[in-house]
VOFILO-842025 format. One line per 5 residues: their letters; for each residue x, y, z of C-alpha. Coordinates in steps of 0.02 Angstrom, whole numbers, padded with zeros to 5 digits. Last residue first. Layout:
a = X Y Z; ...
***
This chain:
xxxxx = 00945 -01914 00377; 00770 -01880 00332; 00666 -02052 00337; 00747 -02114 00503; 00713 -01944 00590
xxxxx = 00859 -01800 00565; 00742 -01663 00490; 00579 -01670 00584; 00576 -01516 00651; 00498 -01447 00803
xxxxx = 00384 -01267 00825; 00345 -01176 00970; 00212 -01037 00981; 00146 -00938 01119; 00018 -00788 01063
xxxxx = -00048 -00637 01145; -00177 -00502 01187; -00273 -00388 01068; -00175 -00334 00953; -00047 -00463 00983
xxxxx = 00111 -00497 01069; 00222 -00623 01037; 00287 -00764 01132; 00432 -00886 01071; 00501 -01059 01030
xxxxx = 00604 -01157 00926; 00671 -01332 00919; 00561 -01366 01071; 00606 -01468 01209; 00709 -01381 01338
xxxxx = 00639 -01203 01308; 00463 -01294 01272; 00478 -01384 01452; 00553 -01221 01548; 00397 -01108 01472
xxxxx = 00282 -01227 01551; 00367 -01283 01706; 00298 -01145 01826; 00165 -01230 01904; 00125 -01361 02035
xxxxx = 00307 -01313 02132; 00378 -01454 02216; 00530 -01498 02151; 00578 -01268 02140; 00518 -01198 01984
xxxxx = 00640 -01087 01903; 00531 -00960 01798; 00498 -00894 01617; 00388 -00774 01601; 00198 -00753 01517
xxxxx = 00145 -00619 01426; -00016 -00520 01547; -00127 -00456 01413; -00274 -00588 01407; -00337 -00615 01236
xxxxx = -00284 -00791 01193; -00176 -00871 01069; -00106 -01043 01051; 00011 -01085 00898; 00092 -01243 00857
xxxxx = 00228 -01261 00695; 00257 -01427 00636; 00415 -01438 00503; 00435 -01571 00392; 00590 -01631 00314
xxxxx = 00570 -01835 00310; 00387 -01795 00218; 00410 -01648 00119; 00356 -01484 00197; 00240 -01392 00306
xxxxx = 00145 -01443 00459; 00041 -01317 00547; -00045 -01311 00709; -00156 -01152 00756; -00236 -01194 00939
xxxxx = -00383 -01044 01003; -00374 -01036 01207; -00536 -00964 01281; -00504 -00835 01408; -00500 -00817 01602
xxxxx = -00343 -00834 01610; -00218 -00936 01728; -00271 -01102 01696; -00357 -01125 01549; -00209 -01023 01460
xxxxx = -00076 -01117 01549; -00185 -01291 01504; -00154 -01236 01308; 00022 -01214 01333; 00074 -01373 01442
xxxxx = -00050 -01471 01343; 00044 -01404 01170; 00190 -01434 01247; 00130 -01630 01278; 00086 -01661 01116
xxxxx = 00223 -01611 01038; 00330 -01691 01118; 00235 -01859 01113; 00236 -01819 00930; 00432 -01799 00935
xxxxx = 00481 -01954 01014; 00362 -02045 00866; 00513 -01980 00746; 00463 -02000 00580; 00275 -01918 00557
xxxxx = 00159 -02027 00488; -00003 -01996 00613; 00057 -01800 00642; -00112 -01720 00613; -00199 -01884 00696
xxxxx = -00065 -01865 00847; -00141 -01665 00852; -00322 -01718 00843; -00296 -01828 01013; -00222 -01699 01093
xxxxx = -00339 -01564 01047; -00482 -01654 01077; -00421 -01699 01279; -00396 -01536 01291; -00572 -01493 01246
xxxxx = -00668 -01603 01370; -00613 -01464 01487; -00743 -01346 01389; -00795 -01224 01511; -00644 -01112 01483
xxxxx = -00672 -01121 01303; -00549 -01223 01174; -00540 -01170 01012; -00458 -01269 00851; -00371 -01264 00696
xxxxx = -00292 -01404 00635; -00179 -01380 00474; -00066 -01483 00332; 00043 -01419 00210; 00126 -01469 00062
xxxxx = 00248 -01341 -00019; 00211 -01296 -00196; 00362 -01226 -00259; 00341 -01041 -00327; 00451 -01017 -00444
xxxxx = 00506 -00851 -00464; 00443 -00776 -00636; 00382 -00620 -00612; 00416 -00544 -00467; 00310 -00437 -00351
xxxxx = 00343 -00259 -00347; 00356 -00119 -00220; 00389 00049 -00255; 00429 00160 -00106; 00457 00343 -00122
xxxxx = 00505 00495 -00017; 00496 00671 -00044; 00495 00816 00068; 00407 00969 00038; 00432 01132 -00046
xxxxx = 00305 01225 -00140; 00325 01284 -00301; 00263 01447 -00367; 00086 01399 -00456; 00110 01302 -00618
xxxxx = -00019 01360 -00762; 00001 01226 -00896; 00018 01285 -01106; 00200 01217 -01143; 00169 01057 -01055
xxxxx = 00263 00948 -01209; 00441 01006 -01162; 00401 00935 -00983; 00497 01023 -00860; 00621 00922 -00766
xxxxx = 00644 00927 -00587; 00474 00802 -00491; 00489 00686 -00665; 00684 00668 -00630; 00615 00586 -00481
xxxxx = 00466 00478 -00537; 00595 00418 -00678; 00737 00358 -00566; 00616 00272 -00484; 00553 00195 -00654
xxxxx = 00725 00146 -00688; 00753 00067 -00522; 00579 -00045 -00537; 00639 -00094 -00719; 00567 -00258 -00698
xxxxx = 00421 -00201 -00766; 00461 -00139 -00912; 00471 00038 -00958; 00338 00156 -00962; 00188 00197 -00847
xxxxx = 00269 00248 -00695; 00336 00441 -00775; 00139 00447 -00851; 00067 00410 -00705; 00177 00534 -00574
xxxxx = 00146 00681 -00706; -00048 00644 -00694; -00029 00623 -00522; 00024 00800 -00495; -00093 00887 -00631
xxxxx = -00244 00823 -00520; -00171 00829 -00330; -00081 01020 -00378; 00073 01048 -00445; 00185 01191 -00379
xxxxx = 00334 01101 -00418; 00319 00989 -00295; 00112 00936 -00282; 00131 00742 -00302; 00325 00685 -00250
xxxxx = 00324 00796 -00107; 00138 00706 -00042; 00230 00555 00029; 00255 00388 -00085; 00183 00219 -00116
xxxxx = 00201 00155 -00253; 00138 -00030 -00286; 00195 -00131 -00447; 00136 -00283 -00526; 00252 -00414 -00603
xxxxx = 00150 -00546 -00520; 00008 -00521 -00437; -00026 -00411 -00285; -00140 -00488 -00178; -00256 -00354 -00057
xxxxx = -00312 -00366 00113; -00354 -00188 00190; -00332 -00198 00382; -00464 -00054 00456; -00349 00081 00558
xxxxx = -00490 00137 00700; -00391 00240 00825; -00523 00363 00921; -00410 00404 01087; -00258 00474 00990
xxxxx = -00360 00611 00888; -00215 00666 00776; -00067 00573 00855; -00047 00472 00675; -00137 00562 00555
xxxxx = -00324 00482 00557; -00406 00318 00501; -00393 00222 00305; -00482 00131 00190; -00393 00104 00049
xxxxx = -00433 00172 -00133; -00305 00107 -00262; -00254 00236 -00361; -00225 00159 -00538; -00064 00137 -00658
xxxxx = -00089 00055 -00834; 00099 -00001 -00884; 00053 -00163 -00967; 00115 -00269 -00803; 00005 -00190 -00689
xxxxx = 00062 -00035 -00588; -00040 00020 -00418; -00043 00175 -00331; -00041 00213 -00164; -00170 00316 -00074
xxxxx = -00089 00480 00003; -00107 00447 00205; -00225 00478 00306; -00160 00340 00435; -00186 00194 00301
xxxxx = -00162 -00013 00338; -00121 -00111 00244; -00122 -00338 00223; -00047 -00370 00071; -00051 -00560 -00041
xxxxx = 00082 -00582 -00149; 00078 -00763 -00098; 00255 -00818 -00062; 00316 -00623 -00003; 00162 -00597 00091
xxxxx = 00175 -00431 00149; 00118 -00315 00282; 00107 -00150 00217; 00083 00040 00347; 00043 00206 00262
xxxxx = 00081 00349 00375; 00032 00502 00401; 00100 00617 00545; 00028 00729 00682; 00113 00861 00767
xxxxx = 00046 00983 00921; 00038 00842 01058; 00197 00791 01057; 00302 00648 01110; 00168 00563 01204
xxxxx = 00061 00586 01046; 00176 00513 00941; 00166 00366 01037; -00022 00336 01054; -00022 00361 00863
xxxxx = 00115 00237 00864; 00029 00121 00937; -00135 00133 00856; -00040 00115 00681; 00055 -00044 00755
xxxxx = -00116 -00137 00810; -00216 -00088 00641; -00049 -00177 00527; -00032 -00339 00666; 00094 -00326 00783
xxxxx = 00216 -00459 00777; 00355 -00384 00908; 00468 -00323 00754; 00319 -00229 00691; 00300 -00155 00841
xxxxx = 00471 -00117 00841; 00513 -00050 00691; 00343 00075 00719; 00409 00169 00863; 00597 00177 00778
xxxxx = 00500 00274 00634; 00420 00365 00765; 00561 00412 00857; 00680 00466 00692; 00526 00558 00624
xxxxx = 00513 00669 00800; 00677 00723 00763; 00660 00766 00587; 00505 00875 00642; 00592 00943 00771
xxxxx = 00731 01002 00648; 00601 01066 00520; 00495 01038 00389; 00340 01015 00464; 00202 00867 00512
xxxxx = 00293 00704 00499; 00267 00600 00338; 00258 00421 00327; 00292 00256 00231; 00338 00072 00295
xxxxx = 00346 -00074 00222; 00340 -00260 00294; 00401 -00422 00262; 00361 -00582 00295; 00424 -00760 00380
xxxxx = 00317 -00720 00536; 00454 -00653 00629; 00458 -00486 00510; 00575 -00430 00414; 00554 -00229 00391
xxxxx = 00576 -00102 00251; 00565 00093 00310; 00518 00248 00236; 00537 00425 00306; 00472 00607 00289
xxxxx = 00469 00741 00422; 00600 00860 00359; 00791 00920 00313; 00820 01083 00246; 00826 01170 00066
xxxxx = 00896 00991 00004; 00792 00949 -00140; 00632 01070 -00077; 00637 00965 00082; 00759 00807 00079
xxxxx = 00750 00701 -00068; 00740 00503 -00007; 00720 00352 -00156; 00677 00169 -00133; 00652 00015 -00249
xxxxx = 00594 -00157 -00194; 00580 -00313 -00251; 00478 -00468 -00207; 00479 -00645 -00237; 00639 -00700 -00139
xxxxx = 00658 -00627 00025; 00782 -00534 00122; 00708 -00359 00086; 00840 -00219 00088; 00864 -00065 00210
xxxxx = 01017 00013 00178; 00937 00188 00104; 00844 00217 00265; 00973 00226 00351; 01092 00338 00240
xxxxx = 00959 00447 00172; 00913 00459 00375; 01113 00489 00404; 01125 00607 00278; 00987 00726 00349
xxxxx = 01044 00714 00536; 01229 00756 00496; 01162 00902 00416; 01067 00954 00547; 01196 00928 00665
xxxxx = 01342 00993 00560; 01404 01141 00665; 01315 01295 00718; 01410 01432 00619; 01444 01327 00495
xxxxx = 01280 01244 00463; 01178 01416 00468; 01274 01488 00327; 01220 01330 00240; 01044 01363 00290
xxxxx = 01035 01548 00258; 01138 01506 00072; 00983 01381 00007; 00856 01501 00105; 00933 01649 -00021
xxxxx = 00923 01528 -00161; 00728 01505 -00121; 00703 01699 -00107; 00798 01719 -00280; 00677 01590 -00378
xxxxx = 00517 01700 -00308; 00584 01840 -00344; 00616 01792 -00520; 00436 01713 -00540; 00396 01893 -00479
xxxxx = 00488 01980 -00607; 00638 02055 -00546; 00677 02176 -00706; 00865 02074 -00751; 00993 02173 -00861
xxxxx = 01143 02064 -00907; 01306 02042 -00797; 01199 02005 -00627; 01228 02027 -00460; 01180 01942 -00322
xxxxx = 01199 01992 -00134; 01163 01886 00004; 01143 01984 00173; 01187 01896 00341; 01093 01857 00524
xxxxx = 00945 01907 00489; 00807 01865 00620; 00700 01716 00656; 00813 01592 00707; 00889 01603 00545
xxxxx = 00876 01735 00400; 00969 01792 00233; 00912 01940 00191; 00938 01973 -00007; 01029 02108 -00103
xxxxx = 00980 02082 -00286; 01099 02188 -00417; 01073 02202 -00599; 01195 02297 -00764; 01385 02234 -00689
xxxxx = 01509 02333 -00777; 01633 02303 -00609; 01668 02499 -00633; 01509 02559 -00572; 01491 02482 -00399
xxxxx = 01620 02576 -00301; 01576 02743 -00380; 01374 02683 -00355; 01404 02702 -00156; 01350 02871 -00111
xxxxx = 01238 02889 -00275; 01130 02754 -00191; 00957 02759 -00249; 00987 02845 -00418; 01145 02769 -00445
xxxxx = 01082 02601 -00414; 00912 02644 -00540; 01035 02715 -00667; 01143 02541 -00665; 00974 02442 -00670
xxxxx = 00855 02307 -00611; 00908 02358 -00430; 00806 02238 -00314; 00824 02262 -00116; 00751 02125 -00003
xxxxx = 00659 02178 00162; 00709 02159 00312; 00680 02338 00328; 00851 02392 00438; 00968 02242 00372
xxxxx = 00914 02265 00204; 00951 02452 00187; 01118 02401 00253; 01144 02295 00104; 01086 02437 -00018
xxxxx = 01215 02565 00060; 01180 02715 00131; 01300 02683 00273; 01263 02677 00447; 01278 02489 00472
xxxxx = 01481 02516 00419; 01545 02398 00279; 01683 02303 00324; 01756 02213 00159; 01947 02140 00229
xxxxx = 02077 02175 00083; 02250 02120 00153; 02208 01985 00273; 02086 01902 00125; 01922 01934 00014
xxxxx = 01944 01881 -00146; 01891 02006 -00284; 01718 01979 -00339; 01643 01801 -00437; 01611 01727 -00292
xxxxx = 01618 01763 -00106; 01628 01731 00062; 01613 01830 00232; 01627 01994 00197; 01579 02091 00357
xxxxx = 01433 02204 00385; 01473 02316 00546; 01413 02399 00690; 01317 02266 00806; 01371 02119 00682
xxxxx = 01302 02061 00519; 01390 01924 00391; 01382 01984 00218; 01396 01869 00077; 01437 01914 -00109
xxxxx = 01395 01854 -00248; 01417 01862 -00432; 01369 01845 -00629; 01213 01741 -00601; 01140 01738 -00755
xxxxx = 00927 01751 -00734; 00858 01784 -00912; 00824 01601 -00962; 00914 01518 -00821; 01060 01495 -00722
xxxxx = 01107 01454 -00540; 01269 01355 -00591; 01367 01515 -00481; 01228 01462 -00353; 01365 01279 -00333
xxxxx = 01509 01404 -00319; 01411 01497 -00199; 01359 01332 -00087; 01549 01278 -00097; 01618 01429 -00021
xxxxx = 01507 01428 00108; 01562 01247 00161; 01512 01077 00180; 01381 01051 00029; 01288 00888 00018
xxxxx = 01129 00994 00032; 01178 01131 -00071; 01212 00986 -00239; 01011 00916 -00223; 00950 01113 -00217
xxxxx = 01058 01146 -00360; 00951 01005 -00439; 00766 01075 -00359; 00838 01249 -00416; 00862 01210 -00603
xxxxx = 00694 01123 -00614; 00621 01280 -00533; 00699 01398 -00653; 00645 01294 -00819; 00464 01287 -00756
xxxxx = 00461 01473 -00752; 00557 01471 -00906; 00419 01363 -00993; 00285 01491 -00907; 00400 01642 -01009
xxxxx = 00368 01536 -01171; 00249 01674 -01243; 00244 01833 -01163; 00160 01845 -00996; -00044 01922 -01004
xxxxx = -00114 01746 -00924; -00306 01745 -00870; -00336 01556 -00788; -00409 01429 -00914; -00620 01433 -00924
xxxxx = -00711 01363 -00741; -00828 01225 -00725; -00724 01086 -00816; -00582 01108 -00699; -00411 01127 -00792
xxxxx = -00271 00989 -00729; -00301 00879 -00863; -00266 00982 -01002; -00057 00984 -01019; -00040 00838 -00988
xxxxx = -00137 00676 -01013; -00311 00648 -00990; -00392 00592 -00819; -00493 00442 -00793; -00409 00363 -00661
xxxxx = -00417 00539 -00570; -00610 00531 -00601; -00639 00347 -00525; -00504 00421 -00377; -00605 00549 -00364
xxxxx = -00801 00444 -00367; -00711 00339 -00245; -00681 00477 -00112; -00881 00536 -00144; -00910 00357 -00103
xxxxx = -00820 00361 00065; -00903 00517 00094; -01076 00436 00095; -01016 00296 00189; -00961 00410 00334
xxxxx = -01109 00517 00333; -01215 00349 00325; -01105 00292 00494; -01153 00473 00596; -01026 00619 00597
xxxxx = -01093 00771 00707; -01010 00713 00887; -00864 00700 00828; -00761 00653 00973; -00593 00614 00955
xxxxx = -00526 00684 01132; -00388 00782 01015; -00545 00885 00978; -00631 00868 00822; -00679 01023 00721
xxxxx = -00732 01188 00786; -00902 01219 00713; -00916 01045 00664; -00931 00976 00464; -00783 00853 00503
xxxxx = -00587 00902 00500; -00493 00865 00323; -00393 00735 00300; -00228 00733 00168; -00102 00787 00317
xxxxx = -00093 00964 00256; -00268 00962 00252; -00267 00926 00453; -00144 01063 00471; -00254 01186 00382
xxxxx = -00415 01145 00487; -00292 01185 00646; -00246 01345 00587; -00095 01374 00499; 00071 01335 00514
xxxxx = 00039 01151 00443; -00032 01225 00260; -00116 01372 00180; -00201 01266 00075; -00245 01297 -00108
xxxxx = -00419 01243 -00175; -00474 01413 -00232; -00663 01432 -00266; -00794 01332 -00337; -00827 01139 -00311
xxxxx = -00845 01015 -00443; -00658 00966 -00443; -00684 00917 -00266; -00503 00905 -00243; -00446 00737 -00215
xxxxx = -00289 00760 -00082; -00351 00894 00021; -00544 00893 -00049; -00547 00726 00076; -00704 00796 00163
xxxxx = -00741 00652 00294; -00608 00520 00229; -00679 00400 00371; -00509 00424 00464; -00450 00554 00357
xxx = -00341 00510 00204; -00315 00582 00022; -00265 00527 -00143
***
């Protein structure tokens, strides 16, 4: 489920399960290889990868088709896969060495689950106080939270700045621990290390100073964590624990995440609610956006990074087009940051309005590549970009290294569906090639679409992850389309009782978005007559215009209002001779007529290449030009110009409603 603009080496989202050696990824802060993984593309076979120029000097079209077909060998294997727990073990290599005691992987799992939901709870959070009452529900098999404490830092001091589970802290009993104490807090603050006391003898062996003050709360564990922003540590977390607890590296692991979880709250208050102001408001945005059209539905989910650890780069949109259709929107910003989230919002404004100015799929991905890269040159972005056809079914997508989606029939069978697909957005701006995929979508199937989050959280990789994301789409009806959302994310937090024998690396944190898109079963779809003329007139083909009138009374021989045909007729001259005129390209006439006769509708198109749109002037008596646009705004029931990928089109469109045969 990978990308790249020709998918040269896409072992980032289909790992070449034939291959030896590790297939982890170091990810976006490393070098520029890793941040083109991180993407799902991988840089080309060159001793220093493509340059932001997009030359690739070294990639020839039969490389390019033979890595395409290595990509669709994957996704034929991935189709193929067995169901949990097996799936994920490479045939060329026996299961991974584990010595823990049976059922402590389950825990493992267990842990994470429980920190993706407390994750979920942090982010809506508005104080300290509430983040450690929400870690007080931080429990798991031999991990009860029994207490916490938070330490703010100053020049000379460590100051108690919320608690739980310890006497209050208030006017009369202020905590102010001095930074030249042997104390395990302070010891943090100098290392920057964390300080693990599995142990009441191991506390007062370390710290026989301070174990008097310590001893009596019958406490048996202690974990004094840094808590850092802005790259240094600006507070000390400390846990404790009412049952012994030896720090196990999966327990490490789980206390470094909760430690980010109270950094970024800690954060929040001291530098107001921006972020978190930003983070709801994109759940909130992007969570209003509805389809307007009968025939398809939609279901949509948003889970910040690591289920609320901070917000990120991810973002989905739904968009009504001018052309009567609608299109979706998926992407994922390089990084999990601020800037990140703030070079999402752009973008995903960036690509509303191209859409909105009736760009086709390849012309709004090249845009916003181009646009990204003004913004920055150090971040790329994947995106997966659907035009749809809400009375045919029928997609047009386009794929900026993007996660392939996946498609649902109506017995529950779910597929990757390969699509070809060109670089991260902003990647190598001056080499765009995003090839339209055409694809129908019959009824009561389903489309996913979602960012890589959903796939490898949990420390999943690209084979176990879409297992798990098949078998939560599979059941259920499908008109369920909420339920099986609902599904895909519970998937991402719950361990599966059934996995009891898989070999999770730590989780990773990511975003993660989702998009399913169905078509509906059922609608009726009326048959609407329709009639069409298609035509091109070349610059040396005066004779042409002439045609095109004539053909055009033919189209509309029993129309009921005989005003209207000589309207027609002579906008369409008006708009075809503008083109003749003032370009120097061939004019190509669309006309349509749709409906019942009495309630027709004739819609007339005329396209060119040229770039310059036309405007709408004043003409003085005797001007010879200029009355074009003025005639169709006087004329025309409706009228308009949009752009194109490769110049524009003028359109205008009259109704027939109100003749003698459709009052």
């Amino acid at each position: 489920m990978g990308g790249g603009r020709d998918e040269p080496t896409p072992d980032r989202d289909l790992p070449d399960r034939d291959a030896a050696g590790d297939t982890s990824r170091q990810g976006p802060s490393g070098t520029d290889e890793d941040a083109a993984d991180a993407a799902g593309t991988d840089t080309p076979d060159t001793p220093d990868g493509p340059d932001r120029d997009g030359r690739d000097p070294g990639q020839d079209r039969s490389d390019r088709s033979d890595q395409e077909s290595v990509e669709l060998r994957q996704i034929d294997e991935l189709n193929r896969l067995d169901p949990l727990p097996t799936a994920h073990l490479r045939p060329d290599r026996p299961p991974p060495r584990d010595d823990r005691p049976p059922g402590q992987d389950a825990d493992a799992r267990l842990r994470d689950a429980v920190l993706l939901t407390t994750g979920h709870e942090v982010a809506e959070a508005d104080s300290l106080a509430d983040v450690l009452r929400v870690l007080s529900r931080l429990r798991a098999p031999g991990f009860e939270l029994d207490g916490m404490v938070v330490f703010g830092v100053t020049e000379k001091f460590l100051n108690g700045l919320g608690q739980y589970g310890f006497q209050p802290f208030g006017s009369e009993r202020t905590v102010r621990i001095p930074v030249t104490t042997h104390y395990p807090a302070v010891d943090v603050l100098r290392t920057g290390r964390p300080v693990y006391l599995s142990s009441p003898d191991e506390y007062r062996a370390r710290y026989p100073t301070m174990w008097p003050l310590t001893e009596s709360k019958d406490r048996k564990s202690w974990a004094f964590m840094p808590l850092v922003a802005t790259g240094r540590i600006t507070a000390v977390w400390l846990a404790a624990f009412a049952e012994p607890v030896t720090f196990t590296p999966e327990q490490r692991s789980l206390l470094t995440a909760a430690a980010r979880l109270v950094a970024q709250s800690l954060e929040r208050t001291r530098t107001g609610e921006a972020e978190l102001a930003l983070s709801r408001g994109l759940r909130r945005s992007m969570g209003s956006a509805e389809p307007a059209y009968p025939g398809l539905s939609v279901a949509t989910r948003y889970v910040p990074t690591g289920g609320g650890l901070m917000v990120g780069g991810d973002w989905y949109d739904i968009i009504n087009l001018p052309t009567g259709r609608v299109a979706l929107v998926i992407g994922d910003v390089q990084g999990h940051d601020v800037h990140a989230a703030g070079l999402m919002t752009q973008l995903r404004t960036a690509v509303h309005a191209y859409a909105a100015e009736g760009h086709g799929p390849d012309a709004v991905m090249s845009r916003a590549s181009h646009f990204l890269t003004a913004l920055d040159e150090d971040r790329f972005a994947t995106c997966i970009y659907i035009e749809a056809d809400p009375a045919t079914g029928v997609l047009q997508i386009a794929r900026a290294g993007h996660p392939h989606p996946v498609l649902r029939i109506p017995d529950g069978t779910c597929m990757i569906k390969h699509i070809r697909g060109g670089l991260p957005l902003g990647l190598m701006p001056d080499s765009d090639d995003y090839p339209v995929n055409v694809l129908e979508l019959r009824p009561d199937e389903v489309m996913l679409l979602c960012t890589d989050g959903l796939i490898e959280t949990g420390g999943h990789d690209m084979y176990t992850g879409w297992v798990r994301v098949r078998d939560a789409l599979s059941p259920g009806p499908a008109t369920d389309i909420e339920g099986m959302a609902d599904r895909l994310i519970a998937a991402v937090g719950t361990p599966q009782p059934d996995a009891e024998d898989i070999r999770l690396s730590p989780r990773n944190e990511d975003d993660i978005a989702l998009l399913l898109l169905r078509r509906d079963g059922g609608v009726p779809q009326p048959g609407v007559p329709e009639r069409r003329l298609v035509l091109t007139i070349e610059q040396d083909q005066a004779e042409g215009l002439a045609e095109a009138r004539t053909e055009l009374r033919a189209l509309l021989h029993d129309w009921a209002r005989p005003d209207q045909v000589d309207t027609a007729v002579l906008l369409a001259s008006e708009v075809l001779g503008n083109v003749l005129v003032h370009t120097e390209q061939p004019a190509a006439l669309v006309a349509i007529v749709t409906g019942n006769p009495g309630r027709r509708t004739l819609r007339v198109e005329v396209t060119d290449t040229g770039d310059e749109l036309p405007h709408q002037r004043a003409p003085g008596e005797l001007a010879s030009s200029g009355r074009g646009l003025v005639l169709l705004d006087l004329l025309s029931d409706q009228w308009g110009v949009r752009p194109e990928p490769a110049g524009k089109t003028v359109w205008f469109a009259l109704h027939e409603a109100g003749g003698p045969d459709g009052e």
